[in-house]
CHARMM-style PDB file with segment names, atoms N, HN, CA, C and O in Angstrom:
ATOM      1  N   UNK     1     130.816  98.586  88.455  1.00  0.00      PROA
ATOM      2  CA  UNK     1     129.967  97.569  89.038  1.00  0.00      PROA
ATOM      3  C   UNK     1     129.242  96.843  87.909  1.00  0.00      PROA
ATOM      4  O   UNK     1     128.617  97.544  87.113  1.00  0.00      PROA
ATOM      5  N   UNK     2     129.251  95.759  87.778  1.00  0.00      PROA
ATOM      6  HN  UNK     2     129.758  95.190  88.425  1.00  0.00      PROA
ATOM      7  CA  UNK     2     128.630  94.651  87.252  1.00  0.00      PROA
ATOM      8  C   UNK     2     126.969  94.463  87.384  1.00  0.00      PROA
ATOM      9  O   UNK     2     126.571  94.955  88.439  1.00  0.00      PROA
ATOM     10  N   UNK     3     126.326  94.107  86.894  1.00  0.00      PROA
ATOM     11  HN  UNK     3     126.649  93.707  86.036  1.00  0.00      PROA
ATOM     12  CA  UNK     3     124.882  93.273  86.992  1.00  0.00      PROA
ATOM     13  C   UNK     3     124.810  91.775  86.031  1.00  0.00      PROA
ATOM     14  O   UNK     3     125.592  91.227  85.254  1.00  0.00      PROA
ATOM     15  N   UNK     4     123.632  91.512  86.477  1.00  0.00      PROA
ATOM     16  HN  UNK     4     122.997  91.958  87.108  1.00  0.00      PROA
ATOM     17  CA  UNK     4     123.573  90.274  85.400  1.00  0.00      PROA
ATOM     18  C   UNK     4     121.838  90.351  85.184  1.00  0.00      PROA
ATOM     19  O   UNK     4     120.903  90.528  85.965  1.00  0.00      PROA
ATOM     20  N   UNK     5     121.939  90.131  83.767  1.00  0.00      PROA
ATOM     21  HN  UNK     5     122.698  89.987  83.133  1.00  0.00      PROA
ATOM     22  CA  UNK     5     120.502  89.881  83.091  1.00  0.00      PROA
ATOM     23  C   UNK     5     120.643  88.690  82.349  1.00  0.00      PROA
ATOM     24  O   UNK     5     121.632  88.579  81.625  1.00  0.00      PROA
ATOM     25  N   UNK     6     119.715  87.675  82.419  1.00  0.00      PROA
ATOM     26  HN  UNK     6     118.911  87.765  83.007  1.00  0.00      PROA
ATOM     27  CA  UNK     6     119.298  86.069  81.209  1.00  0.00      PROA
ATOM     28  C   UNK     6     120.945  85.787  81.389  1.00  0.00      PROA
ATOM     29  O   UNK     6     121.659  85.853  80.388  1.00  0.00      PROA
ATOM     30  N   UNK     7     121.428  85.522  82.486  1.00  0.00      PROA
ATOM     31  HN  UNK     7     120.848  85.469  83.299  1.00  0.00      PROA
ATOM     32  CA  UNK     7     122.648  84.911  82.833  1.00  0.00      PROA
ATOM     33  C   UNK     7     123.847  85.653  81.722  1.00  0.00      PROA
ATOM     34  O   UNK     7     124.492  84.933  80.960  1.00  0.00      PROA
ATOM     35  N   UNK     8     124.042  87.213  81.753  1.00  0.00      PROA
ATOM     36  HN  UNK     8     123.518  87.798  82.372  1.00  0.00      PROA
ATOM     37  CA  UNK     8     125.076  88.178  80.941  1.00  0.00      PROA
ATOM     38  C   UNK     8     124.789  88.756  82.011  1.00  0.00      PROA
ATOM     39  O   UNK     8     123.929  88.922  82.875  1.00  0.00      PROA
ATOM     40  N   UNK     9     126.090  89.079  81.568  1.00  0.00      PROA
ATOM     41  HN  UNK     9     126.790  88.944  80.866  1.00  0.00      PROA
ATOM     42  CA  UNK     9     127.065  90.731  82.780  1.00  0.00      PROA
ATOM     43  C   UNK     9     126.614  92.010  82.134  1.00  0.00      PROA
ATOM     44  O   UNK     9     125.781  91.855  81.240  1.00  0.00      PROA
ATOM     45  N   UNK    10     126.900  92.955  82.336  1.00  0.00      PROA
ATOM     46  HN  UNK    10     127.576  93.082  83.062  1.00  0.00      PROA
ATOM     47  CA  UNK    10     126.550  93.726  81.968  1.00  0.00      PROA
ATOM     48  C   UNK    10     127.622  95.346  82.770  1.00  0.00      PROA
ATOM     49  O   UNK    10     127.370  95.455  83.970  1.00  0.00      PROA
ATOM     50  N   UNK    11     128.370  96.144  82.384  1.00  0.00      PROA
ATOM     51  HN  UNK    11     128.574  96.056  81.409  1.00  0.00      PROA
ATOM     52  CA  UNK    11     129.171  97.382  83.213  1.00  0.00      PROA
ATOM     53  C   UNK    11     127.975  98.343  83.495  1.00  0.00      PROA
ATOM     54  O   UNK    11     127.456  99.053  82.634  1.00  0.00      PROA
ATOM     55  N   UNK    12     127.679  98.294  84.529  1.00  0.00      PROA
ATOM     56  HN  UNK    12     128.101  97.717  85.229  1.00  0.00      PROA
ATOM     57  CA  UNK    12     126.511  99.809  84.466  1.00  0.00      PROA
ATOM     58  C   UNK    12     127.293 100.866  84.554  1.00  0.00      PROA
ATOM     59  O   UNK    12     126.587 101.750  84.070  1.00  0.00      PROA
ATOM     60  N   UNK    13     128.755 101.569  84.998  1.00  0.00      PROA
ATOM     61  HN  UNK    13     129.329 100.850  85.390  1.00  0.00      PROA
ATOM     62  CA  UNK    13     128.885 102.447  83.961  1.00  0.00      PROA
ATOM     63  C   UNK    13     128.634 102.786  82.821  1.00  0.00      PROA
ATOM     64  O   UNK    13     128.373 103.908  82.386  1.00  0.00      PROA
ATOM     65  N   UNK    14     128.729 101.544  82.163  1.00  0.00      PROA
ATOM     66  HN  UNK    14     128.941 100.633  82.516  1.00  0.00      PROA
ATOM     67  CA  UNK    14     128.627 102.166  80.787  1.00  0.00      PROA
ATOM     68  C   UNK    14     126.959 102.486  79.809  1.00  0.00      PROA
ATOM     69  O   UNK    14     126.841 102.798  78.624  1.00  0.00      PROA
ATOM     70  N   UNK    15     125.788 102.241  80.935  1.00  0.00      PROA
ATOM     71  HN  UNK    15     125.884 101.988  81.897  1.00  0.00      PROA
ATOM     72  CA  UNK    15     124.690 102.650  80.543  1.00  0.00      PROA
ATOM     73  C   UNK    15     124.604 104.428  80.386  1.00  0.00      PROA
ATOM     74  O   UNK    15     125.290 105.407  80.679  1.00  0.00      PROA
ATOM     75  N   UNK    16     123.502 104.161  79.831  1.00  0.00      PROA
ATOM     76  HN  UNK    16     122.946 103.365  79.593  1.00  0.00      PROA
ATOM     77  CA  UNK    16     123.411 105.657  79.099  1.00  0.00      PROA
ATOM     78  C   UNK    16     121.569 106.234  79.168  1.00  0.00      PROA
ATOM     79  O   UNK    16     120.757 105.375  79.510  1.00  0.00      PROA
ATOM     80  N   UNK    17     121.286 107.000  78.989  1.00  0.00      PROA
ATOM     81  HN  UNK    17     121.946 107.698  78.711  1.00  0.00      PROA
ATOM     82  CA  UNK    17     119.541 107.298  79.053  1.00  0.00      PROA
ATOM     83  C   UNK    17     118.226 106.494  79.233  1.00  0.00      PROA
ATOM     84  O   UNK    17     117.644 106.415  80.315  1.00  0.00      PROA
ATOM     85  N   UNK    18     117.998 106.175  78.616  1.00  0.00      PROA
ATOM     86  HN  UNK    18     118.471 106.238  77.737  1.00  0.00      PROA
ATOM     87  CA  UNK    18     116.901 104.795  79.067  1.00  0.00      PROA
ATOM     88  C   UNK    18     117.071 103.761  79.845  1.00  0.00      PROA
ATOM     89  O   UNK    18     116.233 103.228  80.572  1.00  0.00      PROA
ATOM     90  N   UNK    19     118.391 103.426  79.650  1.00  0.00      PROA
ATOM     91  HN  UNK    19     119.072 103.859  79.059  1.00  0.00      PROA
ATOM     92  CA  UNK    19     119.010 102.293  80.031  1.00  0.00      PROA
ATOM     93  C   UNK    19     119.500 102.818  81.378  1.00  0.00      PROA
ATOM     94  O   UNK    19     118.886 102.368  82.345  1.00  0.00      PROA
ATOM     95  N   UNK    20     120.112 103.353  81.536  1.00  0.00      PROA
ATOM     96  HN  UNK    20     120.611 103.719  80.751  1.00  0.00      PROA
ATOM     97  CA  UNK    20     120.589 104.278  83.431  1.00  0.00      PROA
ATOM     98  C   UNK    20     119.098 104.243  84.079  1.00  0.00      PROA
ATOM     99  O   UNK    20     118.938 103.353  84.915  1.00  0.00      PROA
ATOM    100  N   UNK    21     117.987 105.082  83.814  1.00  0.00      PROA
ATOM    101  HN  UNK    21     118.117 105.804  83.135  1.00  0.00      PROA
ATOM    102  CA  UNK    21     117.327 105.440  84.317  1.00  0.00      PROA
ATOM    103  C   UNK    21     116.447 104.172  84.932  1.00  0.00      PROA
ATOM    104  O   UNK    21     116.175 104.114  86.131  1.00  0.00      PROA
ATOM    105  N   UNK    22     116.022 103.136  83.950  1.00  0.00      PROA
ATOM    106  HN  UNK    22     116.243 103.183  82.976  1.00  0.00      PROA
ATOM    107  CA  UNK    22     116.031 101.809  83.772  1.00  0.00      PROA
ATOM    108  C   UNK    22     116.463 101.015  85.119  1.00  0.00      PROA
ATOM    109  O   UNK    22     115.781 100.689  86.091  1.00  0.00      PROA
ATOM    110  N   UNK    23     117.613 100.850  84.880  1.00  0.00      PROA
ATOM    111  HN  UNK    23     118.167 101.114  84.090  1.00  0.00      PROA
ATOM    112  CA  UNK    23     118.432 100.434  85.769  1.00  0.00      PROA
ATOM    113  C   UNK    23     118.530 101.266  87.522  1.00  0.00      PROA
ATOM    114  O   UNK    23     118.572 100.757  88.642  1.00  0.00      PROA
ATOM    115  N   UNK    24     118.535 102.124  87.251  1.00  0.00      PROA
ATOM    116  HN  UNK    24     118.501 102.538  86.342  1.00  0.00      PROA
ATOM    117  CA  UNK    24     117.965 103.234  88.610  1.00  0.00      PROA
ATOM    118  C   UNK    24     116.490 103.059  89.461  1.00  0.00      PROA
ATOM    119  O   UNK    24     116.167 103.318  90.620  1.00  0.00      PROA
ATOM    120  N   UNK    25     115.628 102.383  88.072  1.00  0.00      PROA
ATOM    121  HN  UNK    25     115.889 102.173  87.130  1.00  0.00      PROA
ATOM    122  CA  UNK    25     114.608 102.375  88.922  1.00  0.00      PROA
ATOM    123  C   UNK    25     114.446 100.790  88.998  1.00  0.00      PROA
ATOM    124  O   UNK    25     113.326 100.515  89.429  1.00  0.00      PROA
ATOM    125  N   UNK    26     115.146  99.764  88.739  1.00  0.00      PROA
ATOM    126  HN  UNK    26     116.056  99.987  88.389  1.00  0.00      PROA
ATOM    127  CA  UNK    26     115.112  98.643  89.088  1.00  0.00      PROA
ATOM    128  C   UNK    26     115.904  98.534  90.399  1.00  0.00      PROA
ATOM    129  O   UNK    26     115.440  97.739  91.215  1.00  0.00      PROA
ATOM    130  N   UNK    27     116.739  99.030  90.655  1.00  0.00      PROA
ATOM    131  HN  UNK    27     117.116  99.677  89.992  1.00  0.00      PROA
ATOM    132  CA  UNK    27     117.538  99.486  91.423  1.00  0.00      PROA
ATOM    133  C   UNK    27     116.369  99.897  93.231  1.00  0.00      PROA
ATOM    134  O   UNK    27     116.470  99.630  94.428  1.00  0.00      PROA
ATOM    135  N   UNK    28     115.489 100.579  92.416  1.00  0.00      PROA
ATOM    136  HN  UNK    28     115.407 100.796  91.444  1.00  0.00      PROA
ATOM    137  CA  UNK    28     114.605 101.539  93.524  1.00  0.00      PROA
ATOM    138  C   UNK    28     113.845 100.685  94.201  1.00  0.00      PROA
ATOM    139  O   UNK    28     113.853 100.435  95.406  1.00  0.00      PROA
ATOM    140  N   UNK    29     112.639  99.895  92.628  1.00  0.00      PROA
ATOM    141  HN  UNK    29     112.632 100.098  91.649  1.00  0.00      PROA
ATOM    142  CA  UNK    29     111.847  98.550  93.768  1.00  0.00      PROA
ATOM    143  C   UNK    29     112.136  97.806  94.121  1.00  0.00      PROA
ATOM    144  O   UNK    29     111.242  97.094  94.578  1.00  0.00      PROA
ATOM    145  N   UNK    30     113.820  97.188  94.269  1.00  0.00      PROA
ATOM    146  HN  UNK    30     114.546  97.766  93.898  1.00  0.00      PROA
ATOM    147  CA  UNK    30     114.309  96.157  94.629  1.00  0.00      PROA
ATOM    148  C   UNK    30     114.774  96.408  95.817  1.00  0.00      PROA
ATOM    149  O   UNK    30     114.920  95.405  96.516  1.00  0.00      PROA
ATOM    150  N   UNK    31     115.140  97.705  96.425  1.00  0.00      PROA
ATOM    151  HN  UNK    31     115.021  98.520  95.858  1.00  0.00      PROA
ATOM    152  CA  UNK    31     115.158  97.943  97.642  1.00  0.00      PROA
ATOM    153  C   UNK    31     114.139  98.008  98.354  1.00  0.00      PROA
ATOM    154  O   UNK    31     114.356  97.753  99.538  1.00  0.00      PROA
ATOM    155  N   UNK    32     112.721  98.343  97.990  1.00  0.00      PROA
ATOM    156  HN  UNK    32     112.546  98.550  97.028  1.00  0.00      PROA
ATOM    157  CA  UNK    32     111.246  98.716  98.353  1.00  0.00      PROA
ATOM    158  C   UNK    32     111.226  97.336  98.704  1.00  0.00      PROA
ATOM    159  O   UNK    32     111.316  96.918  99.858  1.00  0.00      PROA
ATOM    160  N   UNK    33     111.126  96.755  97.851  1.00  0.00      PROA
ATOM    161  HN  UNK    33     111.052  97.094  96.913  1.00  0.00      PROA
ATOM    162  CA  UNK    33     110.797  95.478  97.774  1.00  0.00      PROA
ATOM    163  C   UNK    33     111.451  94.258  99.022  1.00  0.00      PROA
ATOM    164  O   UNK    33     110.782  93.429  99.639  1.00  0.00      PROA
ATOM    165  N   UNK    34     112.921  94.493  99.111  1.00  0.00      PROA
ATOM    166  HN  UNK    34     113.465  95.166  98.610  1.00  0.00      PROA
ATOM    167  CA  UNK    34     113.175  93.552 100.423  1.00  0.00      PROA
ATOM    168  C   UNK    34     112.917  94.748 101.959  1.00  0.00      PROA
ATOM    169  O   UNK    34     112.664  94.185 103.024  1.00  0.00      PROA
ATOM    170  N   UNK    35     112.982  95.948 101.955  1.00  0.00      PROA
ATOM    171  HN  UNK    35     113.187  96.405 101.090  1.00  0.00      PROA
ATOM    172  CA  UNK    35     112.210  96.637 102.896  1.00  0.00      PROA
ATOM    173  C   UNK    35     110.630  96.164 103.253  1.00  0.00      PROA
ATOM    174  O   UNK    35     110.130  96.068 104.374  1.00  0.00      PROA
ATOM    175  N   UNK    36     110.066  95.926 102.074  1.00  0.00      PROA
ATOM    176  HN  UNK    36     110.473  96.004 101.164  1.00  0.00      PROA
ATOM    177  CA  UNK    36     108.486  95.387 102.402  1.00  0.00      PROA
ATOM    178  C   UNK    36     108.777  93.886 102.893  1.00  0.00      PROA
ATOM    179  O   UNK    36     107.908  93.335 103.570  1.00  0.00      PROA
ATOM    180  N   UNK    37     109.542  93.444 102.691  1.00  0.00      PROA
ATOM    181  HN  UNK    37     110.247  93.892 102.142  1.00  0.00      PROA
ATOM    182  CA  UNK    37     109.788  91.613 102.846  1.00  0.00      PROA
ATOM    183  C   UNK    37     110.457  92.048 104.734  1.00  0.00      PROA
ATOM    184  O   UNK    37     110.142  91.333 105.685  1.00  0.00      PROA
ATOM    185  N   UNK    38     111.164  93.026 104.855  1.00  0.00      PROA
ATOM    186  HN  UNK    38     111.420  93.607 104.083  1.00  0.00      PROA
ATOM    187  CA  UNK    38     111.934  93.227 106.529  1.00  0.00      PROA
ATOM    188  C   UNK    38     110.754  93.161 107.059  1.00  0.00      PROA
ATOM    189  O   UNK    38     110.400  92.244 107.800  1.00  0.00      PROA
ATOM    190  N   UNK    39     109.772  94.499 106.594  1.00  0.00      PROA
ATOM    191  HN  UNK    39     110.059  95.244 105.992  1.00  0.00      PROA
ATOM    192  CA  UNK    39     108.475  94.561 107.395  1.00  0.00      PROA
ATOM    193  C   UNK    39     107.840  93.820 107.653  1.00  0.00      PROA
ATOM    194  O   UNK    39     107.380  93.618 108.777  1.00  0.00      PROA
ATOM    195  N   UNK    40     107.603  93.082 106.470  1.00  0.00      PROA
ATOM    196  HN  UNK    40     107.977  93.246 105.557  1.00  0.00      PROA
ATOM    197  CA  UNK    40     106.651  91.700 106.988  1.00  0.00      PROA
ATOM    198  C   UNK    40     106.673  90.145 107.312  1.00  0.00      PROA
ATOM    199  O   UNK    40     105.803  89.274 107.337  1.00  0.00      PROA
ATOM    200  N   UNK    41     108.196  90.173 107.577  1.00  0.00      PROA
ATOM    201  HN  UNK    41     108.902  90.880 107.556  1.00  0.00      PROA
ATOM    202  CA  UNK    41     108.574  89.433 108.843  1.00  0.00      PROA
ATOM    203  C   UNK    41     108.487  89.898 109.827  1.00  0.00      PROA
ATOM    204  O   UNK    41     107.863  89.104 110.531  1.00  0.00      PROA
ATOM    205  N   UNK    42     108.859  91.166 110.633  1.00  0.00      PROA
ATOM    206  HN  UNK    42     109.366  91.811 110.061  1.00  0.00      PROA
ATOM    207  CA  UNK    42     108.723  91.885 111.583  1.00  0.00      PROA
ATOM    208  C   UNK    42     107.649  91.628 112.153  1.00  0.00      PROA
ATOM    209  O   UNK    42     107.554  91.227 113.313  1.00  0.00      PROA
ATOM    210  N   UNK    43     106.251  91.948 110.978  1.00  0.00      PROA
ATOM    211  HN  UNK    43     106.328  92.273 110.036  1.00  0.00      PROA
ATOM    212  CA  UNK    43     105.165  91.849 111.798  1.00  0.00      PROA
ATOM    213  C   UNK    43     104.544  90.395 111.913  1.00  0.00      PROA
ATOM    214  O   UNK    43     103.510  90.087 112.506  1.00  0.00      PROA
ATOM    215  N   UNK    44     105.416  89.565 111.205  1.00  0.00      PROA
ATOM    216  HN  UNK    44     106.255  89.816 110.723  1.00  0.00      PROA
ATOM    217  CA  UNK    44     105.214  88.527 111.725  1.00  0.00      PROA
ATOM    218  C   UNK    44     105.208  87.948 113.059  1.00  0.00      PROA
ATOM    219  O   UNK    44     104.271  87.355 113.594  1.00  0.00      PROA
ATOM    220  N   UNK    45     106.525  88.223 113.602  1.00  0.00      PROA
ATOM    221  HN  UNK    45     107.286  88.705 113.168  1.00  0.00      PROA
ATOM    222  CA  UNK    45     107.410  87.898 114.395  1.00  0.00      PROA
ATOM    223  C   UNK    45     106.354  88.965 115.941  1.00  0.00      PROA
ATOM    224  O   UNK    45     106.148  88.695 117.124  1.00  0.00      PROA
ATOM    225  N   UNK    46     105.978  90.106 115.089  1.00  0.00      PROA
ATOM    226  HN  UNK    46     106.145  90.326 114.128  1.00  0.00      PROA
ATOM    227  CA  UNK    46     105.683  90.840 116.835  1.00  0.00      PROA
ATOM    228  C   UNK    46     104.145  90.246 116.934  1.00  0.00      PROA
ATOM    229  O   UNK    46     103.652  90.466 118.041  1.00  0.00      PROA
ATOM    230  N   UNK    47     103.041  89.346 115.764  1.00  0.00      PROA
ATOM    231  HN  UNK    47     103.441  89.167 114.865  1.00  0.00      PROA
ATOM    232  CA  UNK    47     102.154  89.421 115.845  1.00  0.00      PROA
ATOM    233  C   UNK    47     101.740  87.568 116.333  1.00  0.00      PROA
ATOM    234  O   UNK    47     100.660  87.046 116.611  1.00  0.00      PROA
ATOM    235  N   UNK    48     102.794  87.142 116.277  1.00  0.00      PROA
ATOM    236  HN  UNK    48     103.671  87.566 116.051  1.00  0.00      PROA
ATOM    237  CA  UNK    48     103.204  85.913 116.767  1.00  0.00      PROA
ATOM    238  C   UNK    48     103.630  86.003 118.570  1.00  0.00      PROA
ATOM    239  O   UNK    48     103.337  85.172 119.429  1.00  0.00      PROA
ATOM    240  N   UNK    49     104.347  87.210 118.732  1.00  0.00      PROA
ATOM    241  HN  UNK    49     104.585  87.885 118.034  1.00  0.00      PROA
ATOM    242  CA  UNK    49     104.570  87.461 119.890  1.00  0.00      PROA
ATOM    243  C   UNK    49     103.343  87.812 120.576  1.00  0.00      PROA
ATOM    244  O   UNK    49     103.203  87.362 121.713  1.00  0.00      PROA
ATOM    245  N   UNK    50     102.571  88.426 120.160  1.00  0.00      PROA
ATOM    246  HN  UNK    50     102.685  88.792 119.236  1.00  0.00      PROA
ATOM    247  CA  UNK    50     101.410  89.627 120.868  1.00  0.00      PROA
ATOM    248  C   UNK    50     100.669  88.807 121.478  1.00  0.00      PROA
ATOM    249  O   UNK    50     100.227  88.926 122.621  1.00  0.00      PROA
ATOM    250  N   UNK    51     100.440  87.576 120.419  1.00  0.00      PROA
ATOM    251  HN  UNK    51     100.799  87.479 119.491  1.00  0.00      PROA
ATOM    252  CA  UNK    51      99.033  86.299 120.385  1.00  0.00      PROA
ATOM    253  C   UNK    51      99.648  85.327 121.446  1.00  0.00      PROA
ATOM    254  O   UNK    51      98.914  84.636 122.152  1.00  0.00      PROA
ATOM    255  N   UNK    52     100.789  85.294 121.526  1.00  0.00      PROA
ATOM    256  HN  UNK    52     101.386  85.855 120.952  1.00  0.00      PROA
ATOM    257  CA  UNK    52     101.370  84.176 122.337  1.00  0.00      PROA
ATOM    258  C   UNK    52     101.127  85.043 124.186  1.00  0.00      PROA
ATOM    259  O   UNK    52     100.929  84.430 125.235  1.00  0.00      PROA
ATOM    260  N   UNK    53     101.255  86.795 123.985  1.00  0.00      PROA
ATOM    261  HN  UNK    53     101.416  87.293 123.133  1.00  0.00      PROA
ATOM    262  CA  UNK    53     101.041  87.419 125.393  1.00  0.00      PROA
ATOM    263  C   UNK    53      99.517  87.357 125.530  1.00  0.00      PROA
ATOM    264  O   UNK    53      99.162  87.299 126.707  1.00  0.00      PROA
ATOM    265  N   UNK    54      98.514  87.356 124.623  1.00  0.00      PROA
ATOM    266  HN  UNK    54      98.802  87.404 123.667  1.00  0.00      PROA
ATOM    267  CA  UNK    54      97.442  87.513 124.981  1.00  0.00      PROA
ATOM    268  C   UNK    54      97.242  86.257 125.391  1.00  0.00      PROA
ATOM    269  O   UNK    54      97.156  86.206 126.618  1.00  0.00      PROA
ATOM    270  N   UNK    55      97.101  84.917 124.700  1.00  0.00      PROA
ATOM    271  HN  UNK    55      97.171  84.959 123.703  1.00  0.00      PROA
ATOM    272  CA  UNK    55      97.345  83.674 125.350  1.00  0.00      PROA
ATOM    273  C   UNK    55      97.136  83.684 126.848  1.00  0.00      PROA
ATOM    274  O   UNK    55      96.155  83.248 127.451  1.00  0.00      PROA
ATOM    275  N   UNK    56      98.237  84.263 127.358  1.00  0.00      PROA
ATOM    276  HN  UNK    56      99.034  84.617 126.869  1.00  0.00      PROA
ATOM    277  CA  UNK    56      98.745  83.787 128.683  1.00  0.00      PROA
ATOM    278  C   UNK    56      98.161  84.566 129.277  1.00  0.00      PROA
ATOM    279  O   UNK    56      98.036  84.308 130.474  1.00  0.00      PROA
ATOM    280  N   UNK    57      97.608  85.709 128.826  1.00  0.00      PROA
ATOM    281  HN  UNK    57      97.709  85.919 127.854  1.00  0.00      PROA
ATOM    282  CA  UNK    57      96.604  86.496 129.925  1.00  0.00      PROA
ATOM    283  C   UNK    57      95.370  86.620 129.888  1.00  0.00      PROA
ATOM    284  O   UNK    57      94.601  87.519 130.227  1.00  0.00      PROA
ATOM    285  N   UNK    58      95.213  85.337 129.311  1.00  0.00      PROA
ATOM    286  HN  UNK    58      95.838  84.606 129.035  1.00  0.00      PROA
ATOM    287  CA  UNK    58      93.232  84.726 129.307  1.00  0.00      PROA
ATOM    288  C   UNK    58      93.091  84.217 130.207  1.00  0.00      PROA
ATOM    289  O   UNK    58      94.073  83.623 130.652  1.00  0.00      PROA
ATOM    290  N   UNK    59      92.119  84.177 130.787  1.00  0.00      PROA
ATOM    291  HN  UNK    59      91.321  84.660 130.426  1.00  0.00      PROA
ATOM    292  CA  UNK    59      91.717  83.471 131.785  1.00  0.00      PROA
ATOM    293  C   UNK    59      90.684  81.941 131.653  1.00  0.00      PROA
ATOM    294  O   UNK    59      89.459  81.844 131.584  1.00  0.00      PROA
ATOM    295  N   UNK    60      91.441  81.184 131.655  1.00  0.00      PROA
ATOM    296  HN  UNK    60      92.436  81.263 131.712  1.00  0.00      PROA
ATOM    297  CA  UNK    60      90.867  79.968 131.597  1.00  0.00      PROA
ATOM    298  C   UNK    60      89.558  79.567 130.459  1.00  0.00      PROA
ATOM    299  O   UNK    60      88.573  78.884 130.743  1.00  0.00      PROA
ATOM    300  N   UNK    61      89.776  80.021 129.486  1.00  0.00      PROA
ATOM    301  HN  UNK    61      90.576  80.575 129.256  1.00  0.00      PROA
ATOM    302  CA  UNK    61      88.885  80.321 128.023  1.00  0.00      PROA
ATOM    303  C   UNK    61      87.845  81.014 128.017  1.00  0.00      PROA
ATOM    304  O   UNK    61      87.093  80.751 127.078  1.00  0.00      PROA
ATOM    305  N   UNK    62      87.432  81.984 128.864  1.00  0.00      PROA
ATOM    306  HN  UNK    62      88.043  82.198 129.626  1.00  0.00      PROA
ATOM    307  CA  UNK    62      86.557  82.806 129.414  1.00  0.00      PROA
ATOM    308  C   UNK    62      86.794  83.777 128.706  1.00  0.00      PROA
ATOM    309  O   UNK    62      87.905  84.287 128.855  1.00  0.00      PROA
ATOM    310  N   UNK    63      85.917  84.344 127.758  1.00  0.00      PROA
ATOM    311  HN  UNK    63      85.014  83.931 127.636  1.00  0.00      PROA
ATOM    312  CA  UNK    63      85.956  85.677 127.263  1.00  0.00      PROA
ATOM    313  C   UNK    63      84.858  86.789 127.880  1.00  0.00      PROA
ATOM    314  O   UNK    63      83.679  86.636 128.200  1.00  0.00      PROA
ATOM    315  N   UNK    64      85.619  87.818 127.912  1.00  0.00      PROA
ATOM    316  HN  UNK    64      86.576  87.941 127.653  1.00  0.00      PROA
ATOM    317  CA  UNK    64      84.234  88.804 128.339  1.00  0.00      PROA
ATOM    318  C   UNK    64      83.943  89.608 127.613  1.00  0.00      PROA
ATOM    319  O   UNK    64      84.690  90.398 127.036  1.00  0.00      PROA
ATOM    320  N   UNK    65      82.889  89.518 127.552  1.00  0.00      PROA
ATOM    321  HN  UNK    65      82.283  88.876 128.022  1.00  0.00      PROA
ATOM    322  CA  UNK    65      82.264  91.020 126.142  1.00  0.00      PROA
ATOM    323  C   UNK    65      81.700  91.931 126.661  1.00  0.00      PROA
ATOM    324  OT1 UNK    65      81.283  92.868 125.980  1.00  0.00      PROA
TER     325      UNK     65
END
């Protein structure tokens, strides 16, 4: 498998100690990283939803405290 760094390829087989481990953990927050980006569309999307149900179950701009 291939990568690319400053527009070069690079074989990550052929990394070795610093450089594997390196690469392993770039590897790690870049998955974290679009997992945190899923999540927070998600909660976009349900907190966009929630506001749009509460909306509709106000009663005529009447709040009660």
């Amino acid at each position: 498998m291939t990568f690319t760094i400053d527009k070069k390829e690079y074989d990550e087989t052929k990394l070795e100690g610093k450089s594997k481990v390196a690469f392993n953990n770039v590897q790690v927050l870049l998955n974290e990283k679009n997992d945190l980006m899923h999540r927070l569309e998600k909660n976009k999307i349900l907190s966009e939803h929630y506001s749009e149900v509460l909306k509709k179950n106000l009663t005529n701009g009447e709040d009660k405290k």
